[in-house]
Backbone atoms as SQL, in Angstrom:
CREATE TABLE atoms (id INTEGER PRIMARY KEY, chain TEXT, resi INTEGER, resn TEXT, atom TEXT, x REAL, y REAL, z REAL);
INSERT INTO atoms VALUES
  (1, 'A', 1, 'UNK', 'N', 1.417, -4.132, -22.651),
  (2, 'A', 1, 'UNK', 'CA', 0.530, -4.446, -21.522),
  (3, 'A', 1, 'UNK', 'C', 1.260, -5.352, -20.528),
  (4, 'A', 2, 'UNK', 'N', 1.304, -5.147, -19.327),
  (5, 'A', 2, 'UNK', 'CA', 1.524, -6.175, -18.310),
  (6, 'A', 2, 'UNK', 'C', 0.847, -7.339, -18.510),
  (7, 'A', 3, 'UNK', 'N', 1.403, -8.295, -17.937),
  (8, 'A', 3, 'UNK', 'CA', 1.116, -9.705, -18.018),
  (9, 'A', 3, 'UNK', 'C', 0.254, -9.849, -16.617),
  (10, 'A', 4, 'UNK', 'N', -0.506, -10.872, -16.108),
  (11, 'A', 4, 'UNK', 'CA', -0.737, -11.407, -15.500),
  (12, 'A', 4, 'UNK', 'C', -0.019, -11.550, -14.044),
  (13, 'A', 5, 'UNK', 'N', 0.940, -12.008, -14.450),
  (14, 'A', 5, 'UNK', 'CA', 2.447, -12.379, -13.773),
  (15, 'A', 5, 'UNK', 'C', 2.885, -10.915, -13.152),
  (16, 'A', 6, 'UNK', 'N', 2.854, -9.929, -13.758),
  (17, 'A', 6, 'UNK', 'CA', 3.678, -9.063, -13.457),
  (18, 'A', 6, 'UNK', 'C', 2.611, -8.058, -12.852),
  (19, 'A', 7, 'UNK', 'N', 1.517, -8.482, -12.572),
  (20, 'A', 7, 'UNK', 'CA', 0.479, -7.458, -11.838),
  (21, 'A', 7, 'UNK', 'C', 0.617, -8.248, -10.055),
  (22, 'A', 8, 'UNK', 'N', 0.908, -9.606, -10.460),
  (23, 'A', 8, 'UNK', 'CA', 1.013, -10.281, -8.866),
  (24, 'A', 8, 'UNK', 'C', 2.069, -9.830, -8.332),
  (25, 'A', 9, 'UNK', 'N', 2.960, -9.910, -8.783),
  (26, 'A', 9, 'UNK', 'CA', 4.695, -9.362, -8.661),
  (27, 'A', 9, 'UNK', 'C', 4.094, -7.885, -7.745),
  (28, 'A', 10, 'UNK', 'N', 3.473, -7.172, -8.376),
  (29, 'A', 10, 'UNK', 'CA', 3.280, -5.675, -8.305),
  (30, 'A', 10, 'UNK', 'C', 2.738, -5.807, -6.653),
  (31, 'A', 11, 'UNK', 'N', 1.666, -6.304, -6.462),
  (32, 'A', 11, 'UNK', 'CA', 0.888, -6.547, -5.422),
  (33, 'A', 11, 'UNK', 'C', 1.728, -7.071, -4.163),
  (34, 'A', 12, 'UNK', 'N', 2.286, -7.982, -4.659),
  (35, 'A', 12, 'UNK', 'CA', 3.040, -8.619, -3.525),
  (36, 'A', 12, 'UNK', 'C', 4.023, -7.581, -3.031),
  (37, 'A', 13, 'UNK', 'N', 4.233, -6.748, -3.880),
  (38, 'A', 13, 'UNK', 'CA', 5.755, -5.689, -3.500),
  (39, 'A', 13, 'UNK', 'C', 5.084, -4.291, -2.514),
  (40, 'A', 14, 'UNK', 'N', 3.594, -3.876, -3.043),
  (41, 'A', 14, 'UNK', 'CA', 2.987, -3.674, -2.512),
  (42, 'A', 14, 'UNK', 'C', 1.744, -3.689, -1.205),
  (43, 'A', 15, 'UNK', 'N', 2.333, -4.700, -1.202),
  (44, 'A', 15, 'UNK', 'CA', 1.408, -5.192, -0.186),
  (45, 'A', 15, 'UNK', 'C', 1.992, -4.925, 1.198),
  (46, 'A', 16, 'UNK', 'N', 3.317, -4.676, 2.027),
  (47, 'A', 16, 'UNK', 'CA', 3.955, -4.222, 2.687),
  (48, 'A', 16, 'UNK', 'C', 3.497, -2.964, 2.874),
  (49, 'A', 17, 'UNK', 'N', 3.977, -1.931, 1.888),
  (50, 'A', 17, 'UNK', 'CA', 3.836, -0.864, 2.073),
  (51, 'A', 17, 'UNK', 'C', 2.211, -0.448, 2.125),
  (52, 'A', 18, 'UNK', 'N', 1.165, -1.013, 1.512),
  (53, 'A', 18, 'UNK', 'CA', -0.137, -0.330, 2.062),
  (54, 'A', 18, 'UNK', 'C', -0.697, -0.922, 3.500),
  (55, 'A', 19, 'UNK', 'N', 0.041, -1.812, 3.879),
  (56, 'A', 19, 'UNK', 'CA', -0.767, -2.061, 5.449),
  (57, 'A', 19, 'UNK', 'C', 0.269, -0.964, 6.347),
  (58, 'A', 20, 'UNK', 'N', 1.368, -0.620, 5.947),
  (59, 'A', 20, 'UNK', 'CA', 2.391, 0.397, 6.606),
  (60, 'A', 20, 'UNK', 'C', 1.690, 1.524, 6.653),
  (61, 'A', 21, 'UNK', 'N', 0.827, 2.175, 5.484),
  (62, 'A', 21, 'UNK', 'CA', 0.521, 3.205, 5.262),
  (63, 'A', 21, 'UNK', 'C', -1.185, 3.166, 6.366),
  (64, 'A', 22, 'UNK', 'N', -1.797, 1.864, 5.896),
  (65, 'A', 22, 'UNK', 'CA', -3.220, 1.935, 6.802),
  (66, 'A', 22, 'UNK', 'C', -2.827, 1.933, 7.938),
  (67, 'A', 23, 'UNK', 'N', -1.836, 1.274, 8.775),
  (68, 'A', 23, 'UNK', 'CA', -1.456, 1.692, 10.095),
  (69, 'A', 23, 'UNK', 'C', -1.203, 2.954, 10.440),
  (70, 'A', 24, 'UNK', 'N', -0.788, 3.983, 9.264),
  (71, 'A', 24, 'UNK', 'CA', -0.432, 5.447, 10.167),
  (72, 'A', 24, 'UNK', 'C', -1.017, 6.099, 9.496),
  (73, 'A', 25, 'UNK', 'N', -2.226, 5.834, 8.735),
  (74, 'A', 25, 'UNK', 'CA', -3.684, 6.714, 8.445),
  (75, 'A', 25, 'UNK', 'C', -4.156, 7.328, 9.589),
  (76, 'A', 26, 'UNK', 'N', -4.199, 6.678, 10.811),
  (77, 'A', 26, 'UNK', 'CA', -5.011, 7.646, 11.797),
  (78, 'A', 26, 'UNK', 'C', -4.689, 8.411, 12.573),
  (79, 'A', 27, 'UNK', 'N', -3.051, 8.254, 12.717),
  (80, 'A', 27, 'UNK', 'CA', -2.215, 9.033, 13.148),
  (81, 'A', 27, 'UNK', 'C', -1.983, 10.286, 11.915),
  (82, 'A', 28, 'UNK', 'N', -2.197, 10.368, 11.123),
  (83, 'A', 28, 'UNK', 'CA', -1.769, 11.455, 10.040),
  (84, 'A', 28, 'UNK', 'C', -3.018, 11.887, 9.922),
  (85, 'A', 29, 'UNK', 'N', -4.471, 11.527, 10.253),
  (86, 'A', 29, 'UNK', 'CA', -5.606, 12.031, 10.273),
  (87, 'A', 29, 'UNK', 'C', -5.476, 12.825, 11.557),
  (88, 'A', 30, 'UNK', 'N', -4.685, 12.557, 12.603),
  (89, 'A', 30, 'UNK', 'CA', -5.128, 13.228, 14.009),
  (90, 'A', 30, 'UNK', 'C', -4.336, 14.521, 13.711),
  (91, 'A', 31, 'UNK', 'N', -3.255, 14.557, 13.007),
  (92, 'A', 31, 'UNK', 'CA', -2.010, 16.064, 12.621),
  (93, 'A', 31, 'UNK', 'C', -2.529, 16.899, 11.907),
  (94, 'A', 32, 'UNK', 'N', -3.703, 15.786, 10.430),
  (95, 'A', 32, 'UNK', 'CA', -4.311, 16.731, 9.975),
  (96, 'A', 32, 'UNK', 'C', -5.548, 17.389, 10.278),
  (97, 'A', 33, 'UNK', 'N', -6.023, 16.764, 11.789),
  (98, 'A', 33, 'UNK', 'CA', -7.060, 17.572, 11.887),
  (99, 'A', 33, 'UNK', 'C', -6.746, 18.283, 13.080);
């Protein structure tokens, strides 16, 4: 099992890349529609 520790680690590394991705949600909604 992951620790505690290593779920923050996770988040923080992630956390870049999902505001990257919510920024070009609506642009990839406009291609796909």
């Amino acid at each position: 099992m992951l620790g505690h520790g290593a779920v923050e680690v996770a988040e923080a590394r992630l956390a870049p890349w999902a505001a990257w991705v919510n920024c070009r949600i609506p642009l990839l909604a406009r291609y796909d529609m």
